[in-house]
Every structure is written in structure tokens, then in C-alpha cells.
C-alpha positions, 0 to 999 in steps of 0.5 A, a space after each residue: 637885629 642884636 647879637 647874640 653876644 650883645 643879649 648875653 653881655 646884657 644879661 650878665 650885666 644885669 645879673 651883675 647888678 642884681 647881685 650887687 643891689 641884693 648884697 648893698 647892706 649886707 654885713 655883720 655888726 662891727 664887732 663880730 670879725 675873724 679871731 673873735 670870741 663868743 660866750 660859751 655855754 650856757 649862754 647862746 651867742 648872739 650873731 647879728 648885722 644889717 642886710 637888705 628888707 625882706 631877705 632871708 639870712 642863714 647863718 651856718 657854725 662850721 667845724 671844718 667840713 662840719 656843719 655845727 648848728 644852722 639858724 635861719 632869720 629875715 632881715 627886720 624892714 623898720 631897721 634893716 637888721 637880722 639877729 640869730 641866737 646860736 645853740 650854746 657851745 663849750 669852749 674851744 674852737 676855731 670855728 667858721 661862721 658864715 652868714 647866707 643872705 638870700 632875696 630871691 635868686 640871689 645869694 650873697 655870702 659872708 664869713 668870717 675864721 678863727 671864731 673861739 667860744 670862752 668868756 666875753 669880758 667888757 672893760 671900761 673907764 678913764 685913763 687908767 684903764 686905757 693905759 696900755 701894756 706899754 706904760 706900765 712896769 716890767 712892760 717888755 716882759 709883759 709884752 714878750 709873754 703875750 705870744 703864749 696867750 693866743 686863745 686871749 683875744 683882744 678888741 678895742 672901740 675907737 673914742 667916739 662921742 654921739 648925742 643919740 644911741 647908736 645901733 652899730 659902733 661908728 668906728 673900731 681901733 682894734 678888730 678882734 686879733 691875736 695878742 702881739 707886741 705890737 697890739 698890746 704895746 701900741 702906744 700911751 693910752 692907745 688901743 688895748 688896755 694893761 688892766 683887761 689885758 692882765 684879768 683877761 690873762 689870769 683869768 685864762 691861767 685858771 680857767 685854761 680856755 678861751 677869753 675875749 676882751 672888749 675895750 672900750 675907755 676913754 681918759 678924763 671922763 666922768 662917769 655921767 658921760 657912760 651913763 644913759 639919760 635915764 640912769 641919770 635921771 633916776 639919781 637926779 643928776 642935773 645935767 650942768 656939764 655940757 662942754 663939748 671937746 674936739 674929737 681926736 684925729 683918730 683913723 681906725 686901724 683894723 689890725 695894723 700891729 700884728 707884727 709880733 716886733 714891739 716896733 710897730 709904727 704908731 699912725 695914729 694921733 697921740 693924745 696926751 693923756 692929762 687932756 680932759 675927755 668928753 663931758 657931756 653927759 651920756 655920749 660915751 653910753 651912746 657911742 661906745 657901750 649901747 652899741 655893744 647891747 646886743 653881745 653876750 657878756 660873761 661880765 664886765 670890769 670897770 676903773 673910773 672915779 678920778 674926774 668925779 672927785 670934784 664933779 657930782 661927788 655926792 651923787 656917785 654912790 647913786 650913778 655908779 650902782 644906777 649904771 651897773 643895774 642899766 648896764 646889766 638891763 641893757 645888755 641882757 635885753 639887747 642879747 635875748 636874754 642870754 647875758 645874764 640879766 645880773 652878770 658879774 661887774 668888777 671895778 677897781 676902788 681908786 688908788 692914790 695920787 699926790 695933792 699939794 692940800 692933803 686935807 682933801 676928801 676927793 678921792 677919801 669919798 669916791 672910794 666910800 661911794 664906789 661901794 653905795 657907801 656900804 665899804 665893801 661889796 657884793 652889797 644890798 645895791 650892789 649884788 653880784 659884784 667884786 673889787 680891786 683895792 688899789 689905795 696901796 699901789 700909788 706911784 709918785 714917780 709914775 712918768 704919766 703923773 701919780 694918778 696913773 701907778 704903773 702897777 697894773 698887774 697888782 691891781 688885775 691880780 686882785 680883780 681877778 681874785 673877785 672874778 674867780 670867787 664872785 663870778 665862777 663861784 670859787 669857793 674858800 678863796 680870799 679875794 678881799 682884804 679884812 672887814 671890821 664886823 664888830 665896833 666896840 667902845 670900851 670908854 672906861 679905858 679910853 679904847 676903842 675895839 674893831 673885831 674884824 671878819 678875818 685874820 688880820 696882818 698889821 703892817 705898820 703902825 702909826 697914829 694917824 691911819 685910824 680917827 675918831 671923830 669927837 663932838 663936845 659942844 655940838 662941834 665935832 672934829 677928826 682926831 688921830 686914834 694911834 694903835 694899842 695892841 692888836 691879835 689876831 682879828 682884833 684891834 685896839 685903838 686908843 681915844 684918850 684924845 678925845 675929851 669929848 664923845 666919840 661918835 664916829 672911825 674911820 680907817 686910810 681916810 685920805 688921798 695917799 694913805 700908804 706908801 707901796 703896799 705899805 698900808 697899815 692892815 692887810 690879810 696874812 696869807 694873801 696881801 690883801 689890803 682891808 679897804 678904807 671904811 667909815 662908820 658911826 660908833 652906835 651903829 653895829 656893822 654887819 658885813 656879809 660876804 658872797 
């Protein structure tokens, strides 16, 4: 005869492990962790992760003791996953979300604190959007501000590659966290970038609720390798870089450096920043972007061009709008269609760098190519986005090499300005430099006209800022148009050094056009600098705004 202790020991056990195999599985996505934020209305949040087939999953929004909103789904068999949209929230919080999985008798619970709804921002590109707080100027100022932003929060993907699209993110550097010195300040191009970190900070000055920044970059990386195969294939871009690199000896730390002290122990493997990243085409799309699809965005920033100065530079102009529209599709398929399907995309137009053959059009062309070769954006190909000028912030003695300028704050101050007009729909707010709408050739007295959409603040003047291209004998070449006069929104420029025709300007056509914010047109009030620009002297411009 068994005991009667022994049936209850045996009971128990079982129920143990029934309880156990119930709850194999059951997590939240990788992403959503305590201290995260949400999108706010009009969007609804999307809360989703993996559990066992079959079951059910209530997920509960709780307020203290209150019961906010409750939304019941199951766990999909093909890919044992469950999804739940909330109801749309005003910013503010905290917030407890729980999630409930139940498989018959069996309960097994899940929760994670300090939820905050505000505006979900993406931010993604090569080095100099992976550069951190740290690496950039006045940074222990910087870093003692941050312990005033703690409605900021910050979140960072860890430098993964895949071959296929990946469901979930394989690894995380940064859980969602509260901005320290420690986080932000964690080393050279290591967990949160200056750049996101910045727009997000203006951004919450002016809005006065919360924000939740996702970093997801990687230095050394073409734009084909955060592009779909699809989106490249749509350019028709021949997939010739297959070279694979060693990942770094990278652990993910999930918030080891909330001390609020700068000394931080750095545990994680440094990777010098001039080491090329990943190149085959589409891994980053696969590791480090498809897995974040099913997030709701407000919108998304973006600093990348660098390694595409010398790789597939004439199929830019066709990738990066290609991305931006795949991006958006992507992004509001996997959310339900609670991101936007064209949610606002900023990006910074590249700055410059020291070259020993200052005749090389590398950067000149990404720039142009930045914009669908319109100059300027919001554009035809390009709708709903905004960019920071950045050709004036170069930095010939940046410790991380002139291609990395340590004026980050500029640069976010400017992407900011975009974002308020382009994104929140700020109105009367100057958020770009001066665009020339009119070219007028007045040959009889060897002048050129360029009547511009704005008032105009010529810095400087020099003869080598403008060209003119001249053709005589079916050749033509580049020649300096130095600057006559100039008023308000108009400039002269003389062309008697062409003896030929002139068919074609350009304006800041090099890779360091300017010193520090020395370039030569900027608008007066705001400091903005017109941006680089080419165009054919028989084709009138029409340059439209928002």
C-alpha cells in the first residue's frame, strides 16, 4: 500500500511539471521589457510574443490597482506566436502590462513595470549614428544632463547578421532603461547612439511627454546590407559583395550600466571603429530591422552614405528611397496597421571628411543621391521625410578620423527641426536652409541669377563655392562661378569665364566644401545651410516645400 504522503508528493510533482511544460515558450518579444515605451494615440500598441499552441493569452494594461484595458488572444500553432493591439493611450504613465497564458488549468503569468506611452522613434545607419554620447563634444556635460530626461528611454539591438529574416532579435545590448551616464556614455560606438539620443532630447523639450528611442546601427555598412532583397532587386542591384566578416565577441548585457557614475565597467569587446562591418547584402535587414516589424513607430532617422561612396554609388538615389518605402510597408504590415503606412523617415545628408584627391565626387554625389537627385526633400520619391544638412559640421581633428565630426548636437538640432515641421506638422517653422527656385542666365552681362525660396545669409564669399559647367566643341568642363552681388533672395554669379555655353550650376560640389559652419549660404534667422545642389541652366527648378 503507498502512503499517503507519497500519492501527494506525487501529485504535486506532477502538477510541477505540468505547470512547467504550460509555460516552456511563454515570453514576450525581445524587445518589450520594463521601462519601455509604447506609441501613444492614435496608434494602438502592439504586445506580442511566443507561447505554447493552443492556449490562450489575456493581456491586462494596468494603472495601479486599475484595470485599464484587457484584450484576449491564442497562441497561432504555424508559429507559436500571439499578438494583441491595445486600445490607443495618451501619453504619460507608468503602466503595468501583464500577460496571462492559459492551457487548460494552467496559468502562467508574465509582467513587466515602468511602461510609458509617447513616441517610438527607429534610428539606424553606419558609424556615425553608432557613436555615442561619449565620443562627441562637450560629452560630460551631456551626460550629467541626461538624469533630467528619465521619461527618455533608450534601447539598443545588438550587431547581429542573419541570412534569412529573423521573427524575434537573437540578441539585445541594451534592454529599454533609463538614460545614465553609464548607458549613454558606454564606450566608443558601443550601445546608444549620440545622434538618437540628441533628436530624441529635443524632441521631448518640445513636446513635454514621453519618448522611446530604438538603436539599431552597425559602422562600415553599406546601405544594401539594411536593405530586403526585394528592395534591391527592385533597383536592380547585383549582389557582388558577398564577403562575410567575423562577428564581434559581443555578450549582451541587459542593463549593466545603470550606475548614474560615468565609471561603468566596459565588458563588452571593443571593436575599433574604422573596421569594415558586415557587407553581404540584406543580413542587417534580416537581424537587426525585420525583427523590430511588428512595433508601432512614430518614425524613423537615419545616417548612412559613407561606405556607399565607392560601392553602388549610381544605384543610391533608387536604394535609399527603395528602403524608406519598404521600410514603411514592412513596418505597418507587421503592426496591424498601426504604424503609419508613410510614417515620417529623417536622415542626415552626409558631412564631410579629409581626402588626399579633393577632386573626388564620392561624397558630392551621395549627398545629391540622398535626395532621389531632387536636392531637397520632402520630394515626389521621397514624401513625408526631412533632413539634417550636415556638410558645415566637418571635424579635421576628430580623435575617430574626420569622417566621424563630433558635432552631433548640431546635427540632432537640425533633424529635430525636420521632425517638428514634417512629422508633428509645426507650421511657420524654418527647418531647411535656402533652395534656389529660380535660374536665370543673363548672358548679355556674363551673370548668372539664382533667385532663392527664402531669404538668404551669404557667409562668405569665394570663387570657388558655385560652378558652371561650360561646353565648346562638344566638351564640357567645370569652371569657378565667383559671386557678384547678392540681396536678399537673390544671387549673382559672374560666368565670363566661360567662353563657351553654359549649360549647367552647382553649388558646395566637393567633399569638404566649408570649414565649421563656414560655408558660403545659410538662412539668417536660423543657421541653416542651403544644401548642395546641381541643375541644368534650361530646366527651370521647382522647389516645393511640405
Amino acid at each position: 500500500m503507498v502512503a499517503l504522503g507519497s500519492v501527494y508528493g506525487l501529485l504535486l510533482l506532477i502538477i510541477v511539471r505540468a505547470s512547467r511544460s504550460a509555460g516552456v515558450g511563454f515570453r514576450f518579444a525581445s524587445y518589450i521589457d520594463n521601462y519601455m515605451v509604447l506609441q501613444k494615440e492614435p496608434s494602438g500598441a502592439v504586445i506580442w510574443g511566443f507561447g505554447t499552441p493552443g492556449a490562450t493569452v489575456t493581456v491586462t494594461l494596468c494603472q495601479g490597482q486599475e484595470t485599464i484595458t484587457k484584450k484576449v488572444t491564442s497562441v497561432k500553432a504555424h508559429s507559436n506566436t500571439w499578438m494583441v493591439v491595445l486600445d490607443p493611450m495618451e501619453p504619460g504613465g507608468p503602466f503595468e502590462v501583464m500577460a496571462q497564458q492559459t492551457l487548460g488549468t494552467t496559468n502562467v503569468t508574465l509582467r513587466v513595470h515602468n511602461v510609458l506611452f509617447g513616441d517610438v522613434w527607429l534610428c539606424s545607419g553606419q558609424s556615425n549614428m553608432q557613436m555615442t554620447v561619449s565620443q562627441i563634444f562637450n560629452a560630460s556635460k551631456e551626460l550629467s544632463d541626461s538624469a533630467a530626461y528619465q521619461s527618455v528611454r533608450i534601447f539598443s539591438v545588438s550587431l547581429v547578421q542573419a541570412e534569412e529574416e529573423l521573427e524575434d532579435l537573437d540578441e539585445v545590448d541594451l534592454s529599454w532603461s533609463k538614460p545614465t551616464a553609464g548607458n549613454l556614455g558606454h564606450g566608443n560606438f558601443t550601445y546608444m547612439s549620440a545622434v538618437c539620443w540628441l533628436f530624441g532630447r529635443y524632441l521631448y523639450d518640445t513636446l513635454q511627454y514621453p519618448i522611446g528611442l530604438v538603436s539599431s546601427s552597425w559602422g562600415g555598412t553599406p546601405i544594401e546590407v539594411w536593405s530586403s532583397r526585394r528592395s534591391l532587386e527592385a533597383c536592380g542591384v547585383p549582389d557582388t559583395w558577398n564577403a562575410r566578416v567575423l562577428q564581434p565577441e559581443i555578450k549582451p548585457r541587459k542593463r549593466e550600466c545603470e550606475s548614474d557614475g560615468p565609471l561603468c565597467s566596459l565588458r563588452r569587446f571593443f571593436r575599433a571603429a574604422l573596421v569594415a562591418g558586415p557587407s553581404a547584402h540584406s543580413v542587417l535587414w534580416n537581424a537587426m530591422i525585420h525583427p523590430l516589424q511588428n512595433m508601432t513607430l512614430k518614425g524613423a532617422v537615419w545616417y548612412q552614405g559613407e561606405s556607399n561612396a565607392d560601392y553602388n554609388r549610381d544605384l543610391y538615389s533608387c536604394m535609399f528611397p527603395a528602403l524608406i518605402d519598404d521600410w514603411r510597408q514592412t513596418f505597418h504590415h507587421g503592426s496591424q496597421g498601426q504604424t503609419e503606412r508613410f510614417f515620417p523617415f529623417g536622415f542626415v545628408q552626409l558631412s564631410s571628411y579629409t581626402l588626399m584627391n579633393t577632386s573626388d565626387y564620392g561624397f558630392p554625389e551621395i549627398r545629391w543621391h540622398q535626395t532621389a537627385d531632387f536636392g531637397f526633400v520632402p520630394n515626389l520619391k521621397m514624401p513625408n521625410t526631412f533632413m539634417a544638412v550636415a556638410m558645415d559640421l566637418c571635424d579635421r581633428d576628430s580623435p575617430f578620423g574626420s569622417i566621424h565630426p563630433r558635432d552631433k548636437q548640431t546635427v540632432a538640432y537640425r533633424l529635430h527641426l525636420g521632425a517638428r515641421a514634417v512629422a508633428y506638422g509645426e507650421k511657420n517653422l524654418t527647418f531647411q536652409g535656402p533652395l534656389p527656385k529660380k535660374i536665370e542666365l543673363l548672358a548679355h552681362n556674363g551673370l548668372l541669377s539664382l533667385t532663392y525660396d527664402q531669404e538668404i545669409k551669404v557667409h562668405r564669399q569665394d570663387n570657388k563655392t558655385f560652378e558652371i559647367s561650360c561646353c565648346s566643341d562638344h566638351q564640357c568642363k567645370w569652371l569657378p562661378a565667383p559671386m557678384n552681388t547678392f540681396s536678399t533672395q537673390t544671387l549673382i554669379l559672374g560666368i565670363n569665364a566661360c567662353l563657351g555655353t553654359v549649360v549647367a550650376v552647382r553649388y558646395a560640389w566637393i567633399t569638404w566644401p566649408c570649414e565649421y559652419k563656414q560655408c558660403a549660404i545659410y538662412h539668417p534667422s536660423s543657421t541653416l545651410p542651403a544644401p548642395p545642389f546641381t541643375a541644368h541652366i534650361t530646366q527651370p527648378l521647382k522647389y516645393k516645400g511640405i
